[in-house]
C-alpha positions as CSV (number, residue, x, y, z in Angstrom):
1,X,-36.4,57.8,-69.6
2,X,-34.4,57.4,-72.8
3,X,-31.5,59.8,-73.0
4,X,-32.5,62.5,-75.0
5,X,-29.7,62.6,-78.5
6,X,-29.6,65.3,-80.9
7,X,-27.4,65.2,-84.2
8,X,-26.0,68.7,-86.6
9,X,-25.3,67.9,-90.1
10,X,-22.0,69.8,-91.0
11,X,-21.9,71.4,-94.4
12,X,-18.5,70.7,-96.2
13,X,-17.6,73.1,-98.3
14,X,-17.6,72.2,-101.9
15,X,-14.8,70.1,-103.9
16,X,-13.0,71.5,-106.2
17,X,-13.3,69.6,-109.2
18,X,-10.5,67.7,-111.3
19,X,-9.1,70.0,-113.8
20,X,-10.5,68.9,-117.7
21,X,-9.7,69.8,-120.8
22,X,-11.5,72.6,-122.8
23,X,-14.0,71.7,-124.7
24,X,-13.9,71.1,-128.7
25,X,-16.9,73.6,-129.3
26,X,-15.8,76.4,-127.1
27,X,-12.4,75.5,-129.0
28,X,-14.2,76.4,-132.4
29,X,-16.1,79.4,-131.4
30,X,-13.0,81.3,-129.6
31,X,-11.0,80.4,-132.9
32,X,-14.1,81.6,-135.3
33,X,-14.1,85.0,-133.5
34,X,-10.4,85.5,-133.5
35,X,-10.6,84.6,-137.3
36,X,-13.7,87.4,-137.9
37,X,-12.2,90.0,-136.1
38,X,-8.6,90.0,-138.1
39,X,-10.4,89.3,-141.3
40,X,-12.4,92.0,-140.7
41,X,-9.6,94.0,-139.3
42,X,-7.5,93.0,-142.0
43,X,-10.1,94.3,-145.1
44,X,-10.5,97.7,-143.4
45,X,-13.9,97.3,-142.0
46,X,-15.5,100.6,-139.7
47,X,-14.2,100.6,-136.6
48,X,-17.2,100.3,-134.7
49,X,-17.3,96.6,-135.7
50,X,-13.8,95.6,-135.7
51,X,-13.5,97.2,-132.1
52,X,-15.8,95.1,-130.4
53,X,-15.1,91.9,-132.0
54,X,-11.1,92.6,-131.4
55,X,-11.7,93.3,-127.6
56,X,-13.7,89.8,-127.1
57,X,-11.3,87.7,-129.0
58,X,-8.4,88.8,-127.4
59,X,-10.7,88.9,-123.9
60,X,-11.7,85.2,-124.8
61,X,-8.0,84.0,-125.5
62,X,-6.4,85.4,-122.6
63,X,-8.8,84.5,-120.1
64,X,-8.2,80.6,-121.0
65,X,-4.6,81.1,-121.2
66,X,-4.4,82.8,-117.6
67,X,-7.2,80.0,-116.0
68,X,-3.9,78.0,-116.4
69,X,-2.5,79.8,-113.2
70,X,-5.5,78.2,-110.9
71,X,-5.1,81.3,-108.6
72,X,-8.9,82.1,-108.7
73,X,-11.2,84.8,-110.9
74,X,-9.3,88.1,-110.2
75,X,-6.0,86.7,-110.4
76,X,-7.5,85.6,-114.0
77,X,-8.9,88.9,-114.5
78,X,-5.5,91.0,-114.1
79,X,-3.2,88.5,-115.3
80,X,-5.2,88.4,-118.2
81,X,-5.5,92.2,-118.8
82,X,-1.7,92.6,-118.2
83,X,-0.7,89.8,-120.7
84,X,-2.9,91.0,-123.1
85,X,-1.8,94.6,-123.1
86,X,2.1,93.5,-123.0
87,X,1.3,91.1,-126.0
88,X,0.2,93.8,-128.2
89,X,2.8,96.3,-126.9
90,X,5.4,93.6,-127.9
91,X,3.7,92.4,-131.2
92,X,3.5,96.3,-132.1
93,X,7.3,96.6,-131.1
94,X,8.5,93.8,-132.9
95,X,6.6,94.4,-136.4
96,X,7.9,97.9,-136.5
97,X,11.3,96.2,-137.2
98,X,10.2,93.9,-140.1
99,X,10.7,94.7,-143.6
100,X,7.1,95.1,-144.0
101,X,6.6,97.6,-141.5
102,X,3.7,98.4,-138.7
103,X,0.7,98.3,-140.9
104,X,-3.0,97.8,-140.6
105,X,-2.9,94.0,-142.5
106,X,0.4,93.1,-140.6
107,X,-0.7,94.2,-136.9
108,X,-4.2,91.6,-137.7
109,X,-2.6,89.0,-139.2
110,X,-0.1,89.0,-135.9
111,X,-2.6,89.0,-133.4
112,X,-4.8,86.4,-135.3
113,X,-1.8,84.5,-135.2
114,X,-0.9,85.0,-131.8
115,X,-4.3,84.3,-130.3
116,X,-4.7,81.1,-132.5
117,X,-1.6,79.5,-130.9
118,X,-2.4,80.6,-127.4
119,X,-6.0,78.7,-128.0
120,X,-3.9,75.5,-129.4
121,X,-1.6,75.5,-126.6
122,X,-4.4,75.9,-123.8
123,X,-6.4,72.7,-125.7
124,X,-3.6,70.9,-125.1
125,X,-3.3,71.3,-121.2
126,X,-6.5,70.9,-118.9
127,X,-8.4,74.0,-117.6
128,X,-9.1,74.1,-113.8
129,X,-13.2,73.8,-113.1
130,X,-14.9,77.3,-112.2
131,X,-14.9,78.1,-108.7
132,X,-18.2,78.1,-107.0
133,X,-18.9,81.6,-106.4
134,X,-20.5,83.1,-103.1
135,X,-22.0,85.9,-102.5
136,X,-20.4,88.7,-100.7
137,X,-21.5,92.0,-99.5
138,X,-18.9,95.0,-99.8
139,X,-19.7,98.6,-98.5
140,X,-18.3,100.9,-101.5
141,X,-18.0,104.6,-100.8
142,X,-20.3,107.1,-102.6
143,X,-17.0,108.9,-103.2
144,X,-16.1,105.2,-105.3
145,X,-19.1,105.2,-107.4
146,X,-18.3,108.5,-108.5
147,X,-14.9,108.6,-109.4
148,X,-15.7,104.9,-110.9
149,X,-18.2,106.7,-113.3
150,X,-16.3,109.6,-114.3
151,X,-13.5,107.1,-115.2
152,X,-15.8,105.1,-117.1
153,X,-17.3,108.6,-119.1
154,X,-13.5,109.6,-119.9
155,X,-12.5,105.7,-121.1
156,X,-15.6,106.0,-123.7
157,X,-14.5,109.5,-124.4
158,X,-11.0,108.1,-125.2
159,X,-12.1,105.5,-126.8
160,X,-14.5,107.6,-129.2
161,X,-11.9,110.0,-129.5
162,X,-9.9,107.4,-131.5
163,X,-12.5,105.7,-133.4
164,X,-13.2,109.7,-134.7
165,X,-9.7,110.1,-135.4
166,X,-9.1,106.9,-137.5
167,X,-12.3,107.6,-139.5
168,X,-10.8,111.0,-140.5
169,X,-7.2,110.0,-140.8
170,X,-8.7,107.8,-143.8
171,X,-10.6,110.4,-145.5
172,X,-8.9,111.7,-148.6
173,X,-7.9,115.5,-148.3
174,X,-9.4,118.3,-150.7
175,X,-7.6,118.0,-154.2
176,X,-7.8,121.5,-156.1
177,X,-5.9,121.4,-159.5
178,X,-5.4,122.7,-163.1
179,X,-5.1,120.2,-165.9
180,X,-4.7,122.9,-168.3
181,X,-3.9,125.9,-168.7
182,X,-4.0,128.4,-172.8
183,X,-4.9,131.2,-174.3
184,X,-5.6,133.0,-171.1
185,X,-8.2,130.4,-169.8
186,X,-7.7,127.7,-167.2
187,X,-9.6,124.6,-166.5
188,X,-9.6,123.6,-162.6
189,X,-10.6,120.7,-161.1
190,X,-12.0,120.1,-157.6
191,X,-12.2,117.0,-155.8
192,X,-13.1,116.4,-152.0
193,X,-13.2,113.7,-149.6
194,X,-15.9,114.9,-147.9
195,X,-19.2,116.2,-149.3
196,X,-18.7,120.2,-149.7
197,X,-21.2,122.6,-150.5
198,X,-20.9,126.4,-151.3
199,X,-17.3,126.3,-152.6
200,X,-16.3,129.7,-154.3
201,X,-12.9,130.5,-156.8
202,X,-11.5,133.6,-156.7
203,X,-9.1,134.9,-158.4
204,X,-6.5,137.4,-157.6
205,X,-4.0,139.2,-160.4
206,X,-1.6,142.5,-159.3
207,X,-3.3,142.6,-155.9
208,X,-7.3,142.6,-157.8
209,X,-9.6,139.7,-156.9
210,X,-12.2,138.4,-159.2
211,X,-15.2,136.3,-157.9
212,X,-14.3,133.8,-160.6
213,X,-17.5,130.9,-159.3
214,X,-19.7,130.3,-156.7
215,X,-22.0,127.9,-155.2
216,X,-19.8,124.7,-156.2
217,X,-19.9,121.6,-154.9
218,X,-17.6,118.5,-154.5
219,X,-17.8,115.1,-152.9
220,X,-16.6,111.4,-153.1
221,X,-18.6,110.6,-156.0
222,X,-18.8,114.5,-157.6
223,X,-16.1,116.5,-159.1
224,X,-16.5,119.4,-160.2
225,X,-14.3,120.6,-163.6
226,X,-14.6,125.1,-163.9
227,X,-13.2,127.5,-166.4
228,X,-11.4,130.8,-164.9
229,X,-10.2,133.3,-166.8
230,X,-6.0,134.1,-166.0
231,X,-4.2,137.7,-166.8
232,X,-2.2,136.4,-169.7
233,X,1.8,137.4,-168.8
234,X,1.3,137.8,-165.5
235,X,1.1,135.0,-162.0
236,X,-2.7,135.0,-160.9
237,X,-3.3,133.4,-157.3
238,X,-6.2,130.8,-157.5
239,X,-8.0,130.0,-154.2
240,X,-10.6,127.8,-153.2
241,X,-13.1,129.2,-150.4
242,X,-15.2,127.1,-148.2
243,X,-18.0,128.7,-147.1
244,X,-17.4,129.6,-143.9
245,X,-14.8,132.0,-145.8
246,X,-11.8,129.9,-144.8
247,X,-9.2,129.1,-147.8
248,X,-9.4,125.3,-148.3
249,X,-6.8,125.3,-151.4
250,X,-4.2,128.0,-153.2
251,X,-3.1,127.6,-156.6
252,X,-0.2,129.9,-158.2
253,X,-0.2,130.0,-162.4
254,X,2.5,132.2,-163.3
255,X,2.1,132.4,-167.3
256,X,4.7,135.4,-167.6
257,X,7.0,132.7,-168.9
258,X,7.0,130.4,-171.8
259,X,6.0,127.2,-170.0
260,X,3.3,128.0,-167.5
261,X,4.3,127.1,-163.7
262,X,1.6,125.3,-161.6
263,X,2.2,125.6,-158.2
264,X,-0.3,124.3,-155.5
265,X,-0.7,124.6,-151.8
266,X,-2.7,124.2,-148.8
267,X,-4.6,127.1,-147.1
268,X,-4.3,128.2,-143.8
């Protein structure tokens, strides 16, 4: 009888391939972004926008520049986060020495310029190929998955948090004001950053306050000029009321002297 022969195929694992260089299109669309974003970034453009589009060019340019390390995806993934972080830590650091100062236009002309010449060094040196990726199973703790997502709820807090406080940081304040003031009649002028509604004057001479307007409104786009009457010879205590009852705005004319002195101030 023949002698019975059997044969196993072996399976080689896969070849990493020879490193090549990036190519022109992916070239063009990381430089396009990084362009948008400081453009954007630069003309004062909401937040909400300019976030996003900041956070994937600079993902998208350190990414290629730490694939230069050929030390696999997570090594990417951290160097890449580190270098980015340090870059804008030392970008921040160093423009806060320069004549012009740390300011919105300066901080996204730098990066643009930074990530532009990280792309056009990496296009000059090849990229190592993607490893092939397998799939692997990994038990996570419940424990994990719950600290992971309250993490994740206090990161979008965080970053919400900021987006708020850059939004009202560029909201001009209340303006309360008299452009003139004769004959025992002043004219005020109220302007507001925000829409208000329900703004009273009052008016307080030798301890007595006088209702002087109510129901007045202010905004962006609406101010609001009044008439008030004021003790001739004596200092009269204007104050703008929200209506919540809180003092938004104090103004002191003291016409006891010659020249009438305007003094303004914020209310508590």
């Amino acid at each position: 009888m023949p002698a019975e022969t059997s044969s196993s195929t072996a399976t080689l694992p896969p070849q990493a391939g020879r490193p090549v260089r990036p190519s022109r299109n992916a070239l063009v669309l990381r430089a396009v972004l990084v362009v948008l974003a400081a453009a954007l970034s630069a003309v004062g453009a909401t937040a909400w926008v300019t976030a996003p589009l900041g956070l994937a060019a600079l993902a998208v340019t350190a990414e290629w520049a730490a694939r230069l390390r050929r030390r696999g995806p997570l090594d990417t993934v951290l160097v890449a986060t580190a270098g980015a972080v340090s870059a804008l830590a030392l970008i921040g650091l160093v423009l806060n020495y320069l004549p012009g100062g740390l300011t919105r236009l300066s901080w996204s002309i730098a990066i643009g310029i930074v990530c532009l010449v990280v792309l056009a060094l990496v296009a000059r040196r090849p990229l190592p190929p993607a490893s092939p990726l397998r799939r692997v199973v990994v038990s996570v703790p419940r424990a994990t998955w719950l600290w992971a997502g309250l993490t994740a709820v206090l990161v979008l807090g965080a970053v919400l948090l900021s987006v708020r406080s850059v939004q009202t940081v560029n909201v001009p304040p209340t303006e309360f004001s008299a452009t003139s003031v004769a004959d025992g009649r002043a004219t005020l002028l109220i302007n507001a950053g925000t829409p208000q509604d329900g703004l009273s004057v009052v008016v307080t001479t030798d301890g007595r306050a006088v209702t002087a307007a109510t129901g007045l409104s202010a905004g962006p786009d609406q101010s609001t000029e009044l008439t008030v009457d004021v003790a001739p010879g004596a200092r009269s205590v204007v104050t703008l009321v929200r209506a919540d009852g809180t003092v938004d705005r104090t103004l002191v004319i003291d016409t006891r002297t010659p020249t009438t002195s305007l003094t303004s101030g914020s209310g508590s």
